[in-house]
C-alpha angles and dihedrals in degrees: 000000000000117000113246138200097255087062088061098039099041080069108047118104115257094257091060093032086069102044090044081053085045092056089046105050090041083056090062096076098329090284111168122209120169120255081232088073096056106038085058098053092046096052094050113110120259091237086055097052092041088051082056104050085047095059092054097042088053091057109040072052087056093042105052089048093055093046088053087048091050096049092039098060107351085181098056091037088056095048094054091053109101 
């Protein structure tokens, strides 16, 4: 099997691993985003990006049940609403 990009990234330290994400995303339409910006969001802990992902998961959850509350009885939905 051929060697690929991600075994060398995977271990570059996070320093390098943002500027080489830098490089890359500059290459898609010459779109520049700082290193900075990377290298944040790589150093931020799992539990934190998890807890992330959670909270959006939960509300678009809300969401779509309200929304299916809403279309199955829009009278009764809008009298439960304080």
């Amino acid at each position: 099997m051929t060697k690929q990009f991600y075994d060398d990234f995977s271990k570059l330290p996070i320093a390098k691993m943002a500027q080489s994400i830098a490089d890359m995303t500059y290459l898609f339409n010459e779109t520049k985003v700082p290193t900075s910006h990377y290298k944040a969001q790589l150093s931020k802990g799992f539990e934190e990006m998890v807890e992330a992902s959670v909270s959006v998961s939960l509300v678009n959850t809300i969401f779509n049940t309200l929304q299916a509350l809403q279309k199955e009885s829009p009278k009764l939905f809008y009298q439960a609403m304080p």
